[in-house]
TORDODREN-448017 format. One record per residue: residue in three letters; x, y, z of N, C-alpha, C in turn. Coordinates in pm, whole numbers, padded with zeros to 5 digits, always signed. Example, Ala and Ser with C-alpha at 12.3 -4.5 7.8 and 13.67 -1.06 7.14 Angstrom:
# TORDODREN-448017
ALA+01319-00569+00780+01230-00450+00780+01320-00330+00780;SER+01285-00225+00708+01367-00106+00714+01290+00003+00787;
//
This chain:
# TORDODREN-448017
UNK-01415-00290-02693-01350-00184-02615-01247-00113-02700;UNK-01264+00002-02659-01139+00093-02754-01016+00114-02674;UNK-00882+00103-02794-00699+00026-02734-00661+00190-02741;UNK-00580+00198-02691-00482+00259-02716-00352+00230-02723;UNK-00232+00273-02797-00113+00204-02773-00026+00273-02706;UNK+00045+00189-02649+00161+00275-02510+00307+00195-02520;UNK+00353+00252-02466+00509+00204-02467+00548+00054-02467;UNK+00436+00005-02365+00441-00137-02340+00368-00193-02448;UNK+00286-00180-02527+00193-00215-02649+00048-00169-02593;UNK-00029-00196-02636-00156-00208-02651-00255-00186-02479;UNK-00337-00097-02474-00420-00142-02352-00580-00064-02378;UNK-00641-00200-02336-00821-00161-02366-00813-00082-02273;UNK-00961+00006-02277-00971+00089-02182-01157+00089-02197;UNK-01273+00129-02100-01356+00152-02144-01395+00334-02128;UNK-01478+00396-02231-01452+00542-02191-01634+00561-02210;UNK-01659+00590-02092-01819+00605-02099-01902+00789-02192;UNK-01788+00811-02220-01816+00902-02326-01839+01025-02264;UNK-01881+01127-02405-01959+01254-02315-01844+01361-02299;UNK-01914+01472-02269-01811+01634-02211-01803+01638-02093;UNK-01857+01521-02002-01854+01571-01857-01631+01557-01790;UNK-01725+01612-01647-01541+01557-01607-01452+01448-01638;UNK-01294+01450-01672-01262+01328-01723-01235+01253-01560;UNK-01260+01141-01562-01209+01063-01413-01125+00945-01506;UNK-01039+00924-01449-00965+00816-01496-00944+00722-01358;UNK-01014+00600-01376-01019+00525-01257-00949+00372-01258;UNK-00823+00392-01189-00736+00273-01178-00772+00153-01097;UNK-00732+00018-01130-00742-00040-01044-00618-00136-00984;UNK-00659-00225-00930-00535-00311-00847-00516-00425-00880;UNK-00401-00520-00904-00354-00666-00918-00437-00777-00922;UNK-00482-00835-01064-00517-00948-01087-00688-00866-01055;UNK-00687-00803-01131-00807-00781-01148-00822-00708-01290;UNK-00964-00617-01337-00969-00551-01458-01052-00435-01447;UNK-01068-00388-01492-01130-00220-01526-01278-00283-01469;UNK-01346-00416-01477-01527-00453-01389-01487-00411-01289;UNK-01400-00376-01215-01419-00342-01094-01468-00209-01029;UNK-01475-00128-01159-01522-00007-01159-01662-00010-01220;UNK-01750-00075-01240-01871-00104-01297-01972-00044-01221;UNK-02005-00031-01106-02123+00031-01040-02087+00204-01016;UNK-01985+00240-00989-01895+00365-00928-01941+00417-01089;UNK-01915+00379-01184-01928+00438-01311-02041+00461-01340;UNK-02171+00357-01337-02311+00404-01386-02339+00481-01269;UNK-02328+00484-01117-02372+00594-01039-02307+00744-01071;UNK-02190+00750-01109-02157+00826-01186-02222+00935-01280;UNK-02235+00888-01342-02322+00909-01485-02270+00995-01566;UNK-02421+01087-01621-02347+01196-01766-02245+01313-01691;UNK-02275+01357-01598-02164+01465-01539-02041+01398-01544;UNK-01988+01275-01583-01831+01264-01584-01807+01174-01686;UNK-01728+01176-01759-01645+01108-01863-01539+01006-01766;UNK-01608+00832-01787-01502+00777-01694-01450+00696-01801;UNK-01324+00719-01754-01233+00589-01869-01173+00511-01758;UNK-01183+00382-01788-01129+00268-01729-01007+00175-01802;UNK-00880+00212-01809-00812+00142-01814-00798-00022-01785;UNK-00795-00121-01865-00789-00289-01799-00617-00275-01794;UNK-00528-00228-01697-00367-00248-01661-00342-00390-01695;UNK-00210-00384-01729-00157-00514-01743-00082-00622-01623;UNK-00181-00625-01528-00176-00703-01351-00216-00804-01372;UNK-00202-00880-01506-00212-01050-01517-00354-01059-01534;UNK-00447-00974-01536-00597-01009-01585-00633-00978-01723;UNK-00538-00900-01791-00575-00809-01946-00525-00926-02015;UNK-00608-00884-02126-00611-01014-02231-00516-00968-02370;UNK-00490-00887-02399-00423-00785-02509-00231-00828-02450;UNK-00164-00870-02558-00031-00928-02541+00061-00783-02542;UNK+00139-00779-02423+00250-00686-02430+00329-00701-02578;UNK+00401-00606-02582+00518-00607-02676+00603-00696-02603;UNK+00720-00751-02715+00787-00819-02589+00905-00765-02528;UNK+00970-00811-02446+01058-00752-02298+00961-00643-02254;UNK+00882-00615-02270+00853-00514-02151+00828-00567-02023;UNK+00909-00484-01947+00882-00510-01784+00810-00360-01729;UNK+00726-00436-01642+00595-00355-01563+00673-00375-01372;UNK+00739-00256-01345+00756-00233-01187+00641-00152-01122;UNK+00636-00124-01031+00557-00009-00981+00601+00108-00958;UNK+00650+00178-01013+00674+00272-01104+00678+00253-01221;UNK+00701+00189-01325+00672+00200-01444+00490+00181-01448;UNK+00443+00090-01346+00304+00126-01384+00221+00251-01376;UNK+00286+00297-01268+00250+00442-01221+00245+00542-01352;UNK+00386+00564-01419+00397+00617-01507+00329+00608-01627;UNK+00306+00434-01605+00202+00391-01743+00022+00475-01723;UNK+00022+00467-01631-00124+00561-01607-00117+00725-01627;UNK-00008+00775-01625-00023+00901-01675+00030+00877-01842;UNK+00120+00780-01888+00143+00819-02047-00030+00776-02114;UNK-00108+00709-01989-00239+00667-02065-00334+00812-02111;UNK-00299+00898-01948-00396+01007-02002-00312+01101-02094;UNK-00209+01066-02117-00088+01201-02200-00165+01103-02384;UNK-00231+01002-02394-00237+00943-02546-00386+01029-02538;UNK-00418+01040-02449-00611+01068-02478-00629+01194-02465;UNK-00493+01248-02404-00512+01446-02400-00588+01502-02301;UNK-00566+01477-02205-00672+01483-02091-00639+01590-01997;UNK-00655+01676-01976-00653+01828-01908-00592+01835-01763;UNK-00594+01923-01740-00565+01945-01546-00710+01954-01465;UNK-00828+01908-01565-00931+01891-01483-00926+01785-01476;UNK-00844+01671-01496-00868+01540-01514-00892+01478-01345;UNK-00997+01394-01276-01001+01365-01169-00886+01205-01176;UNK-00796+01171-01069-00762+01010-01148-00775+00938-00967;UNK-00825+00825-00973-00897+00751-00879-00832+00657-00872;UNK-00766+00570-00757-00698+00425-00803-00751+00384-00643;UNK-00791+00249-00720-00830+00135-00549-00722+00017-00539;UNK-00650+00004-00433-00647-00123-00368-00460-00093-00393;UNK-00452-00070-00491-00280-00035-00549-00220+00103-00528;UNK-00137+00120-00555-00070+00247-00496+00018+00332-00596;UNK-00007+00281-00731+00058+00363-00835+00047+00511-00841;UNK-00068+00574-00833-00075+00709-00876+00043+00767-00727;UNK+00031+00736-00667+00155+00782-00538+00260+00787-00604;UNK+00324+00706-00668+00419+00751-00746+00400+00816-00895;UNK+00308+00798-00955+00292+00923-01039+00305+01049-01044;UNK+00227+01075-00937+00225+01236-00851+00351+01241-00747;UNK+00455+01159-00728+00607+01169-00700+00677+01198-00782;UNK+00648+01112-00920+00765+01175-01011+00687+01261-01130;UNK+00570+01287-01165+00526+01324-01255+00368+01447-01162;UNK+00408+01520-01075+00303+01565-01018+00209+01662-01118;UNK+00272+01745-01264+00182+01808-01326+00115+01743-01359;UNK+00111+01587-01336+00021+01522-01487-00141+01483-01363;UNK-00087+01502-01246-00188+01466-01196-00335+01533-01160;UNK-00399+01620-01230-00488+01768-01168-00557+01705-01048;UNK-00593+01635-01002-00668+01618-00918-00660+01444-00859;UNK-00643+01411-00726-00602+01327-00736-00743+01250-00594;UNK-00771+01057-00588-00839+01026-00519-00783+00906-00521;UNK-00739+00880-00329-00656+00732-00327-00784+00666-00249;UNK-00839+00578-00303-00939+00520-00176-00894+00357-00201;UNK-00859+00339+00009-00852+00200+00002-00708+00181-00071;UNK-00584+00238-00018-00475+00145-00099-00360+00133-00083;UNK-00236+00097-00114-00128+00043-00073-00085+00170-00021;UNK-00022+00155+00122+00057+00272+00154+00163+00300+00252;UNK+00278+00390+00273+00348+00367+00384+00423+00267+00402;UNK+00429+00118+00463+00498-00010+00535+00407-00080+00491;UNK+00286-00098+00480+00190-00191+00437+00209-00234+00285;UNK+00296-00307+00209+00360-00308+00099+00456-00450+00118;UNK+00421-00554+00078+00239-00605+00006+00175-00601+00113;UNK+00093-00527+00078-00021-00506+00189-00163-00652+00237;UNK-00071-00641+00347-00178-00770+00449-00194-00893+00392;UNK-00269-00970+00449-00266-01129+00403-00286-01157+00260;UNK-00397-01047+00170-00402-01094+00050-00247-01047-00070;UNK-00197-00942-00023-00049-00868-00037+00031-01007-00054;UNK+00057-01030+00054+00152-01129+00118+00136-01251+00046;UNK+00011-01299+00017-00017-01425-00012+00052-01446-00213;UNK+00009-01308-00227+00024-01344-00388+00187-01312-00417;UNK+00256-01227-00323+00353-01211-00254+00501-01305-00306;UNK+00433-01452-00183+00459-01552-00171+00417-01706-00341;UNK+00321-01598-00350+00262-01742-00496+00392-01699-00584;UNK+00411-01546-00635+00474-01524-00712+00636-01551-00709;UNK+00697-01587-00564+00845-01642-00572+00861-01802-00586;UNK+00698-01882-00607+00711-02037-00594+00677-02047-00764;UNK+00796-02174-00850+00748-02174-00919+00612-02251-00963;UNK+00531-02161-01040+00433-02214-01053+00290-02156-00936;UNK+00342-02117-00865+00259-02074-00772+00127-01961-00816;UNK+00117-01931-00878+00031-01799-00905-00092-01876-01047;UNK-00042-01965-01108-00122-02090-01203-00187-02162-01076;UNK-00089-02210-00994-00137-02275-00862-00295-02219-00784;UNK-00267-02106-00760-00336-01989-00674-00452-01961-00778;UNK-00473-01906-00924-00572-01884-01005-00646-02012-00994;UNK-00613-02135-01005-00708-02280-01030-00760-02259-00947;UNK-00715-02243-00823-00772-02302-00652-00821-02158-00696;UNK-00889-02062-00746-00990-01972-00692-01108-01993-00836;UNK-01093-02106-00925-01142-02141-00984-01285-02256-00922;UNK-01266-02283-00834-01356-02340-00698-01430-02218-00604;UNK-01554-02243-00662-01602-02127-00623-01588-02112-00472;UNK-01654-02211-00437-01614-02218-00227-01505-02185-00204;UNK-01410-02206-00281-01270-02152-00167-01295-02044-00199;UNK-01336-01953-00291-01346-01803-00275-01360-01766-00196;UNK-01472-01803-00082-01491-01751+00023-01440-01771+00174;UNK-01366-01832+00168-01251-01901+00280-01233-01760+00323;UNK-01286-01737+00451-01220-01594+00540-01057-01598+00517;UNK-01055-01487+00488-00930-01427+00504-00816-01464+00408;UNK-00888-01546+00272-00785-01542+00125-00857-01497+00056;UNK-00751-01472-00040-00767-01401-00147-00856-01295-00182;UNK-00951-01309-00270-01055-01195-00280-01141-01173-00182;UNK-01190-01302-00080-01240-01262-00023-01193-01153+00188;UNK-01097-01181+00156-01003-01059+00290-00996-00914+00200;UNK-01046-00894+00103-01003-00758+00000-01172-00728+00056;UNK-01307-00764+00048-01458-00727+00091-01494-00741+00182;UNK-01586-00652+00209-01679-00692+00297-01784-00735+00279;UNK-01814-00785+00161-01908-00864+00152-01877-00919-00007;UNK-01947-01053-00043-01866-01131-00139-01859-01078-00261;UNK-01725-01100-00314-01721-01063-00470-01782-01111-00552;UNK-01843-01088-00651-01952-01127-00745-01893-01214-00833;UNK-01924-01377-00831-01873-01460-00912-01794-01425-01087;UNK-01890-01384-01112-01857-01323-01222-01710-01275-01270;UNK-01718-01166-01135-01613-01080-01173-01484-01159-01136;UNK-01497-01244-01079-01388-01338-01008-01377-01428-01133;UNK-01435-01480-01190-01450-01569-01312-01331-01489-01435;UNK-01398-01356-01467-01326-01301-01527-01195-01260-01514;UNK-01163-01218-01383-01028-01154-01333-00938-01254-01376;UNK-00979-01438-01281-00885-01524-01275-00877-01589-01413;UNK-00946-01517-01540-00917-01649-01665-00820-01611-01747;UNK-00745-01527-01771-00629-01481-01833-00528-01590-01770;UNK-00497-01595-01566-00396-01622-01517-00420-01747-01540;UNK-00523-01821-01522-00551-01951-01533-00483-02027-01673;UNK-00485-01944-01791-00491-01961-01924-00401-01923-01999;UNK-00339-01792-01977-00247-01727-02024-00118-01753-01974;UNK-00005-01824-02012+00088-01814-01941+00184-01716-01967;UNK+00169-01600-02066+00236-01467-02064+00168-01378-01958;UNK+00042-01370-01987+00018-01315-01841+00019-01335-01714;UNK+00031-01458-01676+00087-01508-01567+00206-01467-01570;UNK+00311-01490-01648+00444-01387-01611+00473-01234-01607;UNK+00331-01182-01651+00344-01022-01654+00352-01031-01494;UNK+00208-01026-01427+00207-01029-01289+00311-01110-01216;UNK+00363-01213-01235+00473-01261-01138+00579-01169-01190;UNK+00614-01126-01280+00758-01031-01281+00736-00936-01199;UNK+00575-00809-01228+00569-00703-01177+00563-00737-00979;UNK+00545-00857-00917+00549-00864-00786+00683-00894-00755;UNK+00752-00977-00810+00878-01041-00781+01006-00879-00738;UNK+00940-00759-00897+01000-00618-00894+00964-00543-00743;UNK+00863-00591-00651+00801-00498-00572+00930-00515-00440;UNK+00942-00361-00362+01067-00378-00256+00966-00288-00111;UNK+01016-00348-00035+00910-00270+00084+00930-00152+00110;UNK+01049-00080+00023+01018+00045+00087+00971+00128-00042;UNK+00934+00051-00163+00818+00161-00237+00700+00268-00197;UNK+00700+00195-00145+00545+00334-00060+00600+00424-00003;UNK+00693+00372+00080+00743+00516+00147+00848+00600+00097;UNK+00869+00515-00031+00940+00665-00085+00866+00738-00175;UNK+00708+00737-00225+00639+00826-00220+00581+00928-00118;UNK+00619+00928+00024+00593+00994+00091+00582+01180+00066;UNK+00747+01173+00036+00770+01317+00006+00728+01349-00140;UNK+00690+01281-00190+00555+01355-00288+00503+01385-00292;UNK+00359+01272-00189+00240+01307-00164+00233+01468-00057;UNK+00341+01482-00002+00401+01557+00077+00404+01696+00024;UNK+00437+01695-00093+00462+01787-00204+00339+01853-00302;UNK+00261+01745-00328+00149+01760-00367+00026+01881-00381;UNK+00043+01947-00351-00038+02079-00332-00148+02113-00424;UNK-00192+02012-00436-00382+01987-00540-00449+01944-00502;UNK-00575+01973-00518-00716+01869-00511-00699+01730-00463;UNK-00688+01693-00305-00655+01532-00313-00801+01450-00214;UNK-00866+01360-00215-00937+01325-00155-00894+01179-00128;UNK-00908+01142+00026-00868+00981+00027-01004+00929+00105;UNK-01058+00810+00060-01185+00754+00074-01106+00599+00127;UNK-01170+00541+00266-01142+00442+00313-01217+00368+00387;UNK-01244+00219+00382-01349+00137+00446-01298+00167+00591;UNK-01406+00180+00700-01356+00156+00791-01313+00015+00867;UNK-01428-00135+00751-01410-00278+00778-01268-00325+00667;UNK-01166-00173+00662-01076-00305+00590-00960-00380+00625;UNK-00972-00478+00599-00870-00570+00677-00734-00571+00618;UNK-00713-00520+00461-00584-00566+00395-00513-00385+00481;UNK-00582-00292+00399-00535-00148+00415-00548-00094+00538;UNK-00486-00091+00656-00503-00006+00786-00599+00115+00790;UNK-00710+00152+00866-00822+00194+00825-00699+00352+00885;UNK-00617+00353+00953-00531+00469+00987-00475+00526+00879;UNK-00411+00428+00810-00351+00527+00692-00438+00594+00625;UNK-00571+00604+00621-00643+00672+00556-00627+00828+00601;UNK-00653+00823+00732-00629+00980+00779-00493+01006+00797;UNK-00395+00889+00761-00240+00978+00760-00212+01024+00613;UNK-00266+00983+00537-00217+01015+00387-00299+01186+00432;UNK-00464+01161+00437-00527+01289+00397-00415+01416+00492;UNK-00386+01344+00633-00315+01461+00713-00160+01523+00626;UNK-00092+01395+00553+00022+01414+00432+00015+01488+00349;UNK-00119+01509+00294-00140+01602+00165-00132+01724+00194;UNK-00126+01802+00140-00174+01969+00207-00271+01986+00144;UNK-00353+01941+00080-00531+01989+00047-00567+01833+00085;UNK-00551+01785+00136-00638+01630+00143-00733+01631+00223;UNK-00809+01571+00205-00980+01525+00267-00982+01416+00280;UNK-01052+01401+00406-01095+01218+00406-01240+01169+00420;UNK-01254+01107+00394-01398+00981+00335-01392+00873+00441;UNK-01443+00834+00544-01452+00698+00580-01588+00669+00565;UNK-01573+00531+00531-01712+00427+00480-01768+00307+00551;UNK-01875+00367+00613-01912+00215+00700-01977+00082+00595;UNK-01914-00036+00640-01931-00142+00597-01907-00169+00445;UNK-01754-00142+00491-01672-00141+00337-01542-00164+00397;UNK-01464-00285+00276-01316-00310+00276-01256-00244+00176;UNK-01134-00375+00133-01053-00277+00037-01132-00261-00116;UNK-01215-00320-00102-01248-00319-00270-01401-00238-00274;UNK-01315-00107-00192-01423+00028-00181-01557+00022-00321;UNK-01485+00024-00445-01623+00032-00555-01662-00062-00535;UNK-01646-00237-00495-01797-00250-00494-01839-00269-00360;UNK-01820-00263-00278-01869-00304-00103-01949-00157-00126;UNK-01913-00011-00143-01998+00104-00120-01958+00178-00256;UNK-02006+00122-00386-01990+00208-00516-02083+00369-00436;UNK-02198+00319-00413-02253+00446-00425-02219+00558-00329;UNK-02101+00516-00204-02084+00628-00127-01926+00693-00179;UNK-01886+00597-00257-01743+00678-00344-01771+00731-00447;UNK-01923+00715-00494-01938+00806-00610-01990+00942-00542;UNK-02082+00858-00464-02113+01057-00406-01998+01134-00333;UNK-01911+01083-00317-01771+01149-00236-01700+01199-00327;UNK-01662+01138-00442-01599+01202-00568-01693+01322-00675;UNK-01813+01330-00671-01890+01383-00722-01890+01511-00595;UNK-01886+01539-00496-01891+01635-00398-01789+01716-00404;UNK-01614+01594-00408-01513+01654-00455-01465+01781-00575;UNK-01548+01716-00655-01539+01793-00788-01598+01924-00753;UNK-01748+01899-00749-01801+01999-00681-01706+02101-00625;UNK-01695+02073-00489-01618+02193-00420-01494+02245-00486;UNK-01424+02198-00593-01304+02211-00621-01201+02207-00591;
//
């Protein structure tokens, strides 16, 4: 995978190449850029997708040291990503499950040309719902979050209704990708402290003081939301789009929070329509 370097040091990214549209597609906590894997090949040659792997305790590439990751500094870290690669005001930028680009486009709204929240932290819901809460809670016990990666190292408890990855789908996460997400935290104990610092930093009223941003916002915005999701209130979906002044909304039958993979192919055709219309 090709790095780029950023304030914090180093971050892979994958960039599926090509002149098409740039999409820059974020993702959410204790996970990695696979989570964008199907959304990307349905995708295809019409868009240039780069996938950032963020530093949310799953990236394998060592910070510099003291850097601290809040939510806002991650936010920000996703636009200094597209400010290293030069990436235009056609740039589309996509984030699931997390809520950074909300504050990007709060404090940095030129950098954003076009913006798509599907499925993600918003408003009061911050940490959002049982899986929010849970890692929430791992991250103020010591030890808790080493604790929490082992026990999802058992594949059966993966699927225990209503923890962890599995309250984020509607239908099961692909071993694999669960394999991969949890082996940094399992293994790494710097990255285990990236993610417990960046939650320990989180305050409940972050979301809503992106409000008067998104508020502000006056671009291209599309918000795409499961209607089965249990972490993200399937309402805030149509309160953000009603927040925006160009926003559109997407609802998705038989889909949670982890919109790319429960319905890759109905957020690709929703973002691909987007563009389209302009």
């Amino acid at each position: 995978m090709p790095q780029v370097e950023l304030g914090v040091g180093p971050i892979a990214y994958e960039d599926s190449g090509g002149d098409g549209v740039p999409v820059v597609l974020v993702h959410g906590p204790a996970q990695d850029g696979t989570v964008w894997r199907h959304v990307v090949d349905r995708l295809g040659a019409a868009f240039r997708c780069l996938v950032p792997t963020l530093p949310y305790g799953s990236h394998r590439l060592p910070l510099k040291p003291g850097a601290a990751l809040t939510p806002r500094t991650m936010g920000l870290l996703v636009g200094e990503f597209a400010d290293a690669l030069a990436l235009g005001d056609e740039t589309v930028f996509v984030e699931n499950d997390g809520g950074r680009l909300q504050q990007l486009v709060t404090e940095r709204p030129e950098r954003v040309g076009r913006l798509v929240i599907a499925g993600c932290e918003a408003f009061d819901n911050y940490p959002p719902g049982a899986g929010g809460k849970l890692l929430d809670v791992a991250s103020r016990i010591p030890g808790g979050i080493a604790l929490l990666a082992h026990g999802l190292a058992v594949r059966p408890l993966r699927r225990v209704p209503g923890t962890g990855y599995a309250v984020m789908a509607h239908r099961p996460v692909p071993h694999d990708l669960i394999d991969q997400w949890i082996e940094p935290l399992r293994k790494n104990p710097a990255a285990r402290r990236v993610l417990v610092d960046y939650l320990r930093s989180v305050t409940k009223t972050d979301m809503m003081a992106a409000v008067a941003g998104l508020r502000a916002y006056d671009r291209p915005a599309l918000v795409v939301w499961g209607r089965q999701d249990r972490m993200m209130p399937p309402e805030h979906g149509s309160r953000l789009a009603a927040l925006l002044p160009q926003g559109r909304l997407v609802e998705l039958d038989r889909c949670g929070t982890l919109i790319p993979l429960d319905r890759p192919d109905g957020l690709a055709d929703a973002i691909r329509e987007f563009v389209d219309k302009g």
